[in-house]
Structure formats: C-alpha cells, structure tokens
N, C-alpha and C positions, 0 to 999 in steps of 0.2 A: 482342185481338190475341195470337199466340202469339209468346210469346218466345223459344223456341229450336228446332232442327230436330233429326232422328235426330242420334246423336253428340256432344248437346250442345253445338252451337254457336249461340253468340247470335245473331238477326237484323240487331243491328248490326255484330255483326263483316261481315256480307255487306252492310250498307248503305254502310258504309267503301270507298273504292275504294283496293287496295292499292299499296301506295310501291313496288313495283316492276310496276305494270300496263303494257300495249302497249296503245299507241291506234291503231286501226288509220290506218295514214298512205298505206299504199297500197290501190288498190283491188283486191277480189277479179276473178277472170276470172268475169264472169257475163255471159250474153245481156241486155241492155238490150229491155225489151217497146218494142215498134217506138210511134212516136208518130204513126203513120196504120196503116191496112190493115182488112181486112174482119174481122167477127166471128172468124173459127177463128182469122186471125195475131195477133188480137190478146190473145184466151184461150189460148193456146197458149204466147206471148210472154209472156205474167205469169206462167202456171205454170211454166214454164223457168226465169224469174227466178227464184221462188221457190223451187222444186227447187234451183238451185245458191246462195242463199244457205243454206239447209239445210246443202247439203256444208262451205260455208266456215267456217258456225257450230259445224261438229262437227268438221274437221279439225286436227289440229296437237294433241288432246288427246291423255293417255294415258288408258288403261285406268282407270284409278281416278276421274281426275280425269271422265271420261264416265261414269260409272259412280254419281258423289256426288248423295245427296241432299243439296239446298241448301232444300228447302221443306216443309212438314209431308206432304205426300203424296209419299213415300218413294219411286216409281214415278216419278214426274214428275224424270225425270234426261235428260241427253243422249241414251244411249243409250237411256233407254229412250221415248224422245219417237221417237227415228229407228229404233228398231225398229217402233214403231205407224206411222209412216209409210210404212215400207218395207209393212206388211200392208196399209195403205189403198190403196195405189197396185194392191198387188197385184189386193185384192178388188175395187176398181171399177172396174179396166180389166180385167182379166183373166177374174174372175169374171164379173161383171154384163155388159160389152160384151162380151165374147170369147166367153163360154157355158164356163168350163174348170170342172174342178171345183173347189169351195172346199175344199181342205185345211186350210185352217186351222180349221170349221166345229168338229168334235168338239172339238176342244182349248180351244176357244172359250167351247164350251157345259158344259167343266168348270171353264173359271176366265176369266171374259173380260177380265182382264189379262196374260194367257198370253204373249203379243208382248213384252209392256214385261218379264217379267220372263226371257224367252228373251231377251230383249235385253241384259240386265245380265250373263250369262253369256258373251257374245260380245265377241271382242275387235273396237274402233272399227273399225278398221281395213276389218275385215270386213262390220262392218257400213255402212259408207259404201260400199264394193264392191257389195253386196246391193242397195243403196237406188239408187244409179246406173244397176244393170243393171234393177232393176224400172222403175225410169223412163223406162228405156229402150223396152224392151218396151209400157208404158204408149205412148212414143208412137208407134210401128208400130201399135200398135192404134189408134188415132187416126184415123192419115193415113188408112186404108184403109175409114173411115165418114164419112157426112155426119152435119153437129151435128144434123138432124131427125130421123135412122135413130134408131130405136125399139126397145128388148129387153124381154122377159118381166123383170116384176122383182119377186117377194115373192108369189108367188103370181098372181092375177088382174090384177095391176097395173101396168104400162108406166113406162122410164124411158128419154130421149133419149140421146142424144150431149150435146146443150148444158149437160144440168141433170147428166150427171158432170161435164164438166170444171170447170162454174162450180163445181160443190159442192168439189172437190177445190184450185181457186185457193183458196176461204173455207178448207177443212182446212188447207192446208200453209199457208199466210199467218198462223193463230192459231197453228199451234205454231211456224212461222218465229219468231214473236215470243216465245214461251214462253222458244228455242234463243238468243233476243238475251237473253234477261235473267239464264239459267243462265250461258252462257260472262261476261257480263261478271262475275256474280258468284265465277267459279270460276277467272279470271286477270286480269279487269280490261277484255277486249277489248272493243272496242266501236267501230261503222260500223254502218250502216245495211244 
C-alpha cells in the first residue's frame, strides 16, 4: 500500500474526515432518472443524473483545491477527471454520432493524457461551463437519432446510438464515483 501521495501527504491524513467538513444536508438540483418510461427516457434520465452529479461534485472548489492530487496517479484530480469528461462526451457524441472532426485526435496521439493535464491549467470554473455546454450539445445530438441508427466506427466497424449512450452512463458513473471520493477527501463533503 502506498503511503503517501505527490506533496507528501499521508494517506491517513485523507482517511481522517476533517473537524471542519460539510455534510451535505441539502440536496443538489439534479434531474431524478424517471422510475417508468421507454429505453431512451430512461438512459437519458441516468445520464443527466450523472452529468449533474459531476457538476455538483466539482462545484464550490477553488482552483487549487480542483487541481490537488489526493492519490498516487497525480492526473486523477477534479479537474482533471472533468476535463476527461468533458473530451469523452465530446468524442462520442460529437465525433462518433455526429461525424465532426476529432480535434482532439493529434494531441492525443502525442500524449494521451493531454485532456487531464489541459485540465489542470484551466480554471474550475471554466471548466464546469465547458463540461455543461458539451453535454449539452451531447444531447441535441441524441434527440435527433434513434438508439438503433448506426455510425461508421474505427474503420470497418459499426457502433449504435444504444451502445454510446449506455457506454457513456458506465464512463461518467465510474469517475462520478472517483469525483465522490476526491471532493470528500479535499473538504469533507459527502451525499450521494
């Protein structure tokens, strides 16, 4: 087990929950995924959840505090979790459904942490703005396909509507959870 992270800080100093933490007492504004409706309202409804817990996980920090490594992979910070998300929403709806070009492609294929550490340069702020409006866009691209319509994907190979948005509930759902265990560690907060 490693015992301390970039900066030398012990693991239990973050296992501690500190004497001045917020619990969260009220609930964030997030879409509730509907508890009936057809396949799209209802993969649509979880990813929305998920997208606005994301925002709520990252909001209210400052620059530094988004910015800290709390675990031995130095990259694995707030910001720069929600910089990779903001490029994932980007490339699978935009890219992959939409047909747009992958800009982010060359930058990629020099350093494929590229995202996470453009991340770390950008203030929260901005980047929660970034992440909002690409999910935005993400779901205009959506409404305007059925989950069977089918895109060129990787060369010879096809990929639905169904199988991005499920794959993208599974992405933002694992670093949703990454984004619960950073912020509790970096002020205490914690809700679901």
């Amino acid at each position: 087990m490693v015992d301390s992270v970039p900066g030398g800080i012990s693991m239990a100093d973050h296992r501690r929950k500190p004497a001045d933490c917020t619990t969260m007492t009220e609930e964030p504004q997030r879409p509730e995924p509907p508890l009936t409706g057809d396949e799209r309202t209802q993969l649509n409804g979880f990813l929305d959840f998920l997208r606005a817990t994301v925002v709520w996980k990252c909001s209210g920090l400052t620059d530094e505090q988004a910015r800290r490594p709390l675990v031995p992979s130095e990259l694995t910070t707030v910001a720069g979790l929600l910089g990779h998300l903001t490029l994932v929403e980007q490339y699978w709806f935009n890219v992959v459904l939409n047909g747009q070009e992958d800009v982010w492609k060359e930058t990629l294929e020099a350093d494929p942490d590229a995202e996470f550490r453009v991340a770390m340069q950008t203030p929260i702020e901005q980047l929660i703005a970034a992440y909002e409006a690409e999910c935005e866009r993400s779901r205009k691209i959506v409404a305007g396909m059925g989950l069977d319509d089918k895109v060129p994907f990787r060369g010879d190979r096809e990929v639905n509507v169904r199988f991005v948005v499920a794959h993208m509930v599974e992405e933002t759902g694992r670093h949703a959870g990454h984004l619960d265990l950073l912020r509790e560690m970096i002020d205490g907060l914690t809700g679901e």
